[in-house]
C-alpha positions, -999 to 999 in steps of 0.1 A, spaced: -548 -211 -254 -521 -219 -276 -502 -189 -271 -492 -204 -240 -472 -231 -259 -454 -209 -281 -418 -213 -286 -410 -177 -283 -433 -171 -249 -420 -187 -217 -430 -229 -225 -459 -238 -200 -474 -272 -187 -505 -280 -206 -533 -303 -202 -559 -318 -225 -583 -310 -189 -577 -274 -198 -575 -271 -235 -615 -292 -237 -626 -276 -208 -612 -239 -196 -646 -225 -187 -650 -251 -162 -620 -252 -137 -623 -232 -111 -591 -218 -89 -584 -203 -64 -553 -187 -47 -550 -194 -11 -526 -172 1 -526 -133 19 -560 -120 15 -575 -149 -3 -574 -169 32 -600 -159 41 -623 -188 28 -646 -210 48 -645 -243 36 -674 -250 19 -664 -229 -6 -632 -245 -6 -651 -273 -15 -661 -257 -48 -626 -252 -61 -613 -276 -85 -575 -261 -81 -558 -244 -49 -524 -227 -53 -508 -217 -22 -470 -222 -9 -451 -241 19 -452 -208 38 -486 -204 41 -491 -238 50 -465 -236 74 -475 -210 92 -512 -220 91 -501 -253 109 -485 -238 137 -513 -216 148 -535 -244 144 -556 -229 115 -553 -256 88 -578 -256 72 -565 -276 42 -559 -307 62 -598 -310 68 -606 -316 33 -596 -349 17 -577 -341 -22 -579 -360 -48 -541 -352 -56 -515 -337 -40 -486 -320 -59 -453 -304 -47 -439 -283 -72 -402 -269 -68 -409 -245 -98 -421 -209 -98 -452 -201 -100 -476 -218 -121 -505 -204 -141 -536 -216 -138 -543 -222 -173 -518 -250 -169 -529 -272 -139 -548 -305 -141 -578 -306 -122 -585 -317 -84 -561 -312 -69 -536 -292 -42 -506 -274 -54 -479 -262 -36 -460 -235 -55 -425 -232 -39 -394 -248 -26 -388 -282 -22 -391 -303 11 -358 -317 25 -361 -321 62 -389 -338 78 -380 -323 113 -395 -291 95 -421 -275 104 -433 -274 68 -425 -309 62 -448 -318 91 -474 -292 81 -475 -311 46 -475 -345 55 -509 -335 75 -528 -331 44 -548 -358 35 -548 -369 -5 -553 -396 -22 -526 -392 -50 -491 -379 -41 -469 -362 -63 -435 -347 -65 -426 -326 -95 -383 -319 -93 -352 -321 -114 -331 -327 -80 -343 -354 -61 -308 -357 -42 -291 -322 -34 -272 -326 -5 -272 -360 4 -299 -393 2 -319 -378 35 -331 -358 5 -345 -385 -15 -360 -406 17 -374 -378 26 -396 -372 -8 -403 -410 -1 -417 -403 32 -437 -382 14 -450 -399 -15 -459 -428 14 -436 -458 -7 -453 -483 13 -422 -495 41 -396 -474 26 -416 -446 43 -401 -453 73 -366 -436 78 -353 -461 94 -357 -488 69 -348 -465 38 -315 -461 53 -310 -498 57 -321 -507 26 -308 -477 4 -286 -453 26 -262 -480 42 -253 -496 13 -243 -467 -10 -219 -460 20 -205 -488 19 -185 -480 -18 -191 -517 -29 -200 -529 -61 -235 -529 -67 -239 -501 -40 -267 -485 -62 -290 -515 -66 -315 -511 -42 -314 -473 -53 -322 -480 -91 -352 -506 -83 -368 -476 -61 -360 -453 -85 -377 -471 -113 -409 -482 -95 -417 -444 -84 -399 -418 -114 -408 -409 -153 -377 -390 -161 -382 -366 -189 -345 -356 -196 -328 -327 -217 -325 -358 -249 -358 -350 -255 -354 -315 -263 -327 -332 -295 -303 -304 -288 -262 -303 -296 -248 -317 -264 -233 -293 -248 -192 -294 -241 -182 -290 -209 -142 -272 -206 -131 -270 -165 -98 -242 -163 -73 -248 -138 -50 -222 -129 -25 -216 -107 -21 -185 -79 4 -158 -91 32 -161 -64 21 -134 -46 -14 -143 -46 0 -179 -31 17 -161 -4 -13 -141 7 -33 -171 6 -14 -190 25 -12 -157 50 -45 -157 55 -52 -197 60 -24 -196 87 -41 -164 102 -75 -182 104 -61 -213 115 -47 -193 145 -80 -178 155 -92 -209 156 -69 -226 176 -74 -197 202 -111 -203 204 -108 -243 209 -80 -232 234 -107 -207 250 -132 -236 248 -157 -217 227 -164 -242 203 -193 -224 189 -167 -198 179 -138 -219 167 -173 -230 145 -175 -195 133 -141 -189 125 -137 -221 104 -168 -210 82 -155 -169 82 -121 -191 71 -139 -211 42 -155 -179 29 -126 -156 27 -104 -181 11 -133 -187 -16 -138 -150 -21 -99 -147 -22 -101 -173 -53 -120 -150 -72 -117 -111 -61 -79 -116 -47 -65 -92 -23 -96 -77 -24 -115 -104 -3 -90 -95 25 -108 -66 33 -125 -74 59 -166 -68 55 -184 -78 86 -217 -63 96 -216 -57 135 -234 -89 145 -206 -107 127 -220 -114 94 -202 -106 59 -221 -70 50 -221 -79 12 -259 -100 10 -243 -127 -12 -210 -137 12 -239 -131 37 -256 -158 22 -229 -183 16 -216 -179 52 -250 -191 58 -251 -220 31 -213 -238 48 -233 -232 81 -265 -254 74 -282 -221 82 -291 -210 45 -333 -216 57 -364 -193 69 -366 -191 103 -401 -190 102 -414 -218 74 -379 -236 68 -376 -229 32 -343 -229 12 -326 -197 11 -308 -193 -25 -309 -158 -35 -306 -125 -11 -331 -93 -14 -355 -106 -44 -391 -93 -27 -419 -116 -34 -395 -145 -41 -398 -174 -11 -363 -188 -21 -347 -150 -18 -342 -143 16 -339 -109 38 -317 -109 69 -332 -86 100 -308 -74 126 -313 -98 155 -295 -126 120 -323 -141 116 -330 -148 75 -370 -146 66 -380 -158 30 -398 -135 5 -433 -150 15 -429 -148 56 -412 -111 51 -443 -99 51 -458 -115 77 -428 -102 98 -435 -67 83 -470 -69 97 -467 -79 128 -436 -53 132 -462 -26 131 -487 -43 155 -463 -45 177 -453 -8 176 -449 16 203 -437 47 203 -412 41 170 -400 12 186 -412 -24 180 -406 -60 192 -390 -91 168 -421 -118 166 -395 -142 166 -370 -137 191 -386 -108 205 -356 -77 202 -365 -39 206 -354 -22 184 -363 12 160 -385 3 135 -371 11 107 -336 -8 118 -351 -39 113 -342 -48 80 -307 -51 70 -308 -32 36 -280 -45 10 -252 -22 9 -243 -23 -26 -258 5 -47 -265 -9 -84 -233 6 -97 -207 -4 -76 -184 -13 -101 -175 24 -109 -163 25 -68 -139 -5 -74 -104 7 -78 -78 -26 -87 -44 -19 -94 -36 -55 -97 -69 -78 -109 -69 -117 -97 -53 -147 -121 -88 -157 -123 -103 -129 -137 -76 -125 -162 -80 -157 -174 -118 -151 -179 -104 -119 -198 -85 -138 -222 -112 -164 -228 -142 -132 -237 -114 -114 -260 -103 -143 -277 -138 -154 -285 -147 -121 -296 -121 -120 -321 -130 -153 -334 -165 -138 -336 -151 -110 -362 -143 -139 -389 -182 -159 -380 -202 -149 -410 -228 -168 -397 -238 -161 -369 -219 -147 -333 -220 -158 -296 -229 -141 -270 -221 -153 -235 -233 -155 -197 -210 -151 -166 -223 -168 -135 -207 -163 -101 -226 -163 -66 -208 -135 -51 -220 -96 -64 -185 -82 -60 -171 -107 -80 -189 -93 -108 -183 -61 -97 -147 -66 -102 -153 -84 -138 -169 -57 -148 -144 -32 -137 -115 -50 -156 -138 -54 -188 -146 -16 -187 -109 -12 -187 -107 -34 -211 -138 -16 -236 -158 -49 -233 -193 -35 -229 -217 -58 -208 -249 -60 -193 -248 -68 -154 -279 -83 -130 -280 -93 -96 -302 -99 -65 -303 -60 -51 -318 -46 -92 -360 -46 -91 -378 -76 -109 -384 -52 -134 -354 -38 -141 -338 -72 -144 -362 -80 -170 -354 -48 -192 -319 -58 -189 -323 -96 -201 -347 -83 -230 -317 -61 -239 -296 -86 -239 -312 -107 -258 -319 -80 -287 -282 -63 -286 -260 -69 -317 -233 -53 -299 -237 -61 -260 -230 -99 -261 -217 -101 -223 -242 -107 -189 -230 -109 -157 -254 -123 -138 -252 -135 -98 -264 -176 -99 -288 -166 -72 -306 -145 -95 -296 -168 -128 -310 -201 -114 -348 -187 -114 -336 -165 -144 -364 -160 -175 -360 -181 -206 -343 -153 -224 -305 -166 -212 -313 -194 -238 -296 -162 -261 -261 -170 -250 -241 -201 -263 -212 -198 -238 -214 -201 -205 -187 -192 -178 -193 -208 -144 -168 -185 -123 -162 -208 -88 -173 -240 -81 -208 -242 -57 -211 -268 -23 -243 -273 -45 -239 -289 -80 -279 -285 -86 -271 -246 -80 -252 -246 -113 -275 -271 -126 -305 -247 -125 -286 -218 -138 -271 -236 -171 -307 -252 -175 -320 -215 -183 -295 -214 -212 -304 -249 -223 -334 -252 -226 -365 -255 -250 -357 -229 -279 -321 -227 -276 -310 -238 -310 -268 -232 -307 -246 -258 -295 -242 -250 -260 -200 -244 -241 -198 -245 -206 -161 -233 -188 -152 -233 -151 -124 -220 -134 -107 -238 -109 -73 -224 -86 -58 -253 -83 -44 -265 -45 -69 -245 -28 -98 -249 -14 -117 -246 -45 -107 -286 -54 -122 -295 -19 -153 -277 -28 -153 -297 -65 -143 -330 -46 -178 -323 -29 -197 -316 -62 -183 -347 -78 -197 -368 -47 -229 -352 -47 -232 -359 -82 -225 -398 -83 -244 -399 -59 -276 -381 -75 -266 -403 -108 -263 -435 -88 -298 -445 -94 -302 -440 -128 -274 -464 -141 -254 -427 -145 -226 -437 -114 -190 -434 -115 -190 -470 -127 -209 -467 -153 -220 -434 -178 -209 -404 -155 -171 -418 -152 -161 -386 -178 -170 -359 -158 -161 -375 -128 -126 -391 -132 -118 -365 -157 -118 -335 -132 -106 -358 -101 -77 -364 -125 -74 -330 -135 -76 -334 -169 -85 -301 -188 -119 -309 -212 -144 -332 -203 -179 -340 -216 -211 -341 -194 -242 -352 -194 -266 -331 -179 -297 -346 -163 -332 -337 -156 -354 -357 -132 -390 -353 -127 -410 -375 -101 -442 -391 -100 
C-alpha cells in the first residue's frame, strides 16, 4: 500500500482502516451497470461510490434505492474520483461536484438519504455568495441554522450590512463545524503574487469603445421592443465580447455565433453560460466548468436544442437517443426536438491545431506584454546555474491560447499546448512531456482543463493567470495544481489586467467574493487579507496573497 503515498505518484487519502485491514473492506461502485443491485447485497458493502448524477436521476424516477438504507456516514466529496484503497469504512460517498442550490434536484435527492454522520469534504465553502455556505449547512443538519431562513438572519444579514463585526456570527459557525487543513502545512515558499495593469493601445481603446456603444444600442432597441429576455441576451453577448476583446483584440470582433445564438467556440460557449447563471446540467444540476471532456461530470456537452448535459448524464442522453429512434431521426428526452440523429451533439469546432489557421497582423497589448514577461525570464534563465523555470499559462478561453501560441511561434518560443477538445490521453502525454523537457519550458493550458489538471503542473514555478474569472475559486483550483504537495520551488503568480475596462469590474467581483469566503476565518478585509485586497482596489502593481484551503467536517 505505500506506493499510494509516494511523493512522486499522485498523493492519496489514507486510512489506518485500510492499511490494518485491506482484505476486509468491501466496495462497490454504484453507477451504470453496477445499479443493478438489490439491496441486500447492498447491505454487504462496507463502501459505495457513486455521483450526484446517479442519485439524481435515480430520485426522479422514483428508484432510490440508497435512501432505504440507513449509513453510518455520509460524505460529499468535490474531488475527483477516489480510489478505493483510500476510503474509510461505512460509509456513502459521493464522487463529484459540490451542492449549491437546494431548489436542485440533486440537492433534494441527497438530503433524502438517511445517515447518521454528515460530512462535507471542499476547499470552497463560499463560491458565489453565502447561499453557498447555508446551503452545506442545510446539509450537514447544524441544528437551527438548518433552516434558511434563520441562517440568513443570523449570518447572511449581518455580513450585508458592512458593519464592524459583520463576520462574528460567521467565525463562531465556522469554528464549531470546520478542521481547516491549509497550504502552511505543506511548509512551502509563499508564493508572490504580481497583478499587470496595462493600458489599450489607442486604437484598441477606440474599438473598444466601438463596440460597448454598438452593444449598448442593441440593447436599448430590445428594452424599446419590450423583449426583456433579449435586452438579457445582449447584455451577456456584450460582457463576453468585451472580455474576449481584452485578450484576443480585434480578433474577438469577429462575430462567432452558432445558429441558435450561442458563441460556436465551446469555451466563450461556456462563459456566455457562466454570466448567465446557466453554466449547470439540465438533467442533475451539476456545475458546468470545462466544455467536451467525456467521462468528466464537471465538463459539459451542449446538444442543439442549448441545452448543456454533464459528462455523467451524456450518456444517459445518448441512450435514450437511440431508444427513441425512428427512421434516422430521434426525439430530445428533455425537451423533446426531432431532429437527425447524428445532429444532436454540437461537436467543438476547433481542430487541435488551430493555432497554425490564426493569421494576426497586429497581436493585442496583452499578449505582448505576456511576450515580454516569457522572453525576459528566459534570458534570466541563461545566467541560473542552478536550476531554470519553466512556466504555465492559464486562460479560459481556447483561442486565446491559440493566438499566444501563434505570437510565440513567431517569436521561436516552443511550447506545449492543452485544452478541453485534446483526448484524456493525449493531455496526459503532453503534461508528462512537459514535465520531462529541458528545452520546452512553456504550457498553455485552458483553466477548464487546468483546474482538475494532474499533479505534474507542480513542474512549473511561474504562473501566468491571463484574465480575471467571475469565480476566484476557478483560479484557486488551477494554481493549487502547481502548488501543491511536491512542489519544492518558490512559487510566482502574474495577472494581467486592462485597465478601465470591464476586466476591473470583473476583479471588483473577485475581491468581494474573496472577503467574503475569508470573512470567517479572521482572513477579512479588516484583518489578514487587507494586502491582496486594498492592494489591487488601489491599483498598486505587487501584492502578496495568502492562499487558503478549507476542508469541512
Amino acid at each position: 500500500m505505500a506506493r499510494h503515498y509516494s511523493l512522486q505518484d499522485n498523493p492519496r487519502r489514507c486510512t489506518f482502516v485500510i492499511h490494518l485491514l485491506p482484505e476486509t473492506v468491501v466496495v462497490h461502485r454504484y453507477h451504470g451497470s453496477d445499479k443493478a443491485i438489490d439491496l441486500s447485497d447492498l447491505l454487504r458493502k462496507d463502501i459505495v461510490l457513486t455521483t450526484y448524477a446517479t442519485i439524481a436521476t435515480d430520485f426522479c424516477r422514483g428508484q432510490a434505492i440508497l435512501s432505504h438504507v440507513a449509513w453510518y456516514r455520509l460524505v460529499l466529496d468535490e474531488g475527483n474520483y477516489i480510489s478505493p484503497s483510500s476510503l474509510l469504512r461505512y460509509m456513502l460517498i459521493f464522487v463529484a461536484h459540490y451542492i449549491r442550490n437546494p431548489s436542485r434536484k440533486q440537492y433534494r435527492a441527497i438530503q433524502s438519504i438517511p445517515a447518521h454522520i454528515r460530512w462535507c469534504l471542499t476547499g470552497t465553502p463560499i463560491q458565489n455568495s453565502l447561499e453557498d455556505l447555508g446551503a452545506l449547512v442545510k446539509f450537514l443538519r447544524v441544528p437551527v441554522l438548518e433552516d434558511l431562513v434563520v441562517f440568513r438572519r443570523s449570518i447572511s444579514t449581518p455580513i450585508l450590512t458592512n458593519t464592524n463585526g459583520r463576520f462574528a456570527n460567521m467565525s463562531t459557525l465556522l469554528q464549531a463545524i470546520c478542521l481547516r487543513r491549509t497550504k502552511a502545512l505543506l511548509n512551502q515558499p509563499e508564493p508572490i503574487t504580481m497583478t499587470t495593469l496595462l493600458q489599450l493601445s489607442p486604437k484598441e481603446h477606440i474599438q473598444y469603445h466601438d463596440y460597448a456603444e454598438g452593444c449598448r444600442h442593441a440593447i436599448d432597441l430590445a428594452v424599446s421592443g419590450h423583449s426583456i429576455q433579449k435586452a438579457n441576451q445582449h447584455v451577456i453577448q456584450a460582457i463576453l465580447g468585451m472580455r474576449l476583446f481584452c485578450n484576443d483584440g480585434e480578433k474577438a470582433l469577429i462575430n462567432r455565433k452558432h445558429a441558435r445564438g450561442l458563441p460556436i467556440e465551446p469555451e466563450e460557449a461556456l462563459s456566455f453560460l457562466q454570466t448567465s447563471s446557466d453554466a449547470k446540467c439540465i438533467n442533475c444540476d451539476c456545475d458546468i466548468v470545462a466544455m467536451y471532456q467525456r467521462d468528466d461530470q464537471s465538463s459539459g456537452t451542449l446538444i442543439v436544442c442549448q441545452h448543456l448535459l454533464c459528462g455523467v448524464c451524456l450518456v444517459e442522453f445518448e441512450t435514450d437517443l437511440d431508444e427513441n429512434l425512428e427512421d434516422g431521426r430521434s426525439r430530445c428526452p428533455i425537451c423533446g426536438l426531432r431532429a437527425d440523429i447524428h445532429s444532436f451533439l454540437v461537436n467543438p469546432s476547433s481542430a487541435e491545431n488551430d493555432s497554425d489557421k490564426i493569421k494576426v497582423t497586429e497581436y493585442p497589448t496583452k499578449l505582448l506584454s505576456l511576450l515580454d514577461n516569457v522572453r525576459n525570464q528566459s534570458i534570466r534563465d541563461k545566467w541560473q546555474v542552478s536550476f531554470s523555470t519553466n512556466c504555465i499559462i492559464f486562460s479560459f478561453w481556447k483561442t486565446t491560447l491559440d493566438i499566444t501560441a501563434s505570437l510565440f511561434d513567431k517569436y521561436s518560443i516552443s511550447c506545449f499546448r492543452i485544452h478541453g477538445t485534446l483526448s484524456a490521453s493525449k493531455r496526459s502525454r503532453i503534461l508528462t512531456d512537459f514535465e520531462e523537457s529541458s528545452t520546452t519550458r512553456v504550457l498553455l493550458i485552458t483553466l477548464g482543463t487546468g483546474a482538475v489538471g494532474s499533479n505534474k503542473l507542480k513542474a512549473a514555478n511561474i504562473i501566468h493567470i491571463v484574465e480575471p474569472q467571475w469565480n476566484p475559486s476557478v483560479e484557486n483550483q488551477a494554481i493549487g495544481r502547481v502548488i501543491r504537495l511536491g512542489q519544492e520551488r518558490a512559487v510566482t503568480i502574474i495577472r494581467y489586467i486592462m485597465k478601465d475596462t470591464i476586466e476591473e469590474a470583473v476583479q471588483s467581483r473577485q475581491l468581494r467574493k474573496l472577503q467574503l469566503a475569508r470573512g470567517g476565518f479572521g482572513l477579512s478585509k479588516e484583518v489578514q487579507g487587507s494586502d491582496r485586497v486594498s492592494a489591487i482596489m488601489s491599483q498598486e502593481s505587487t501584492t502578496r496573497d495568502a492562499r487558503y484551503n478549507v476542508r469541512y467536517k
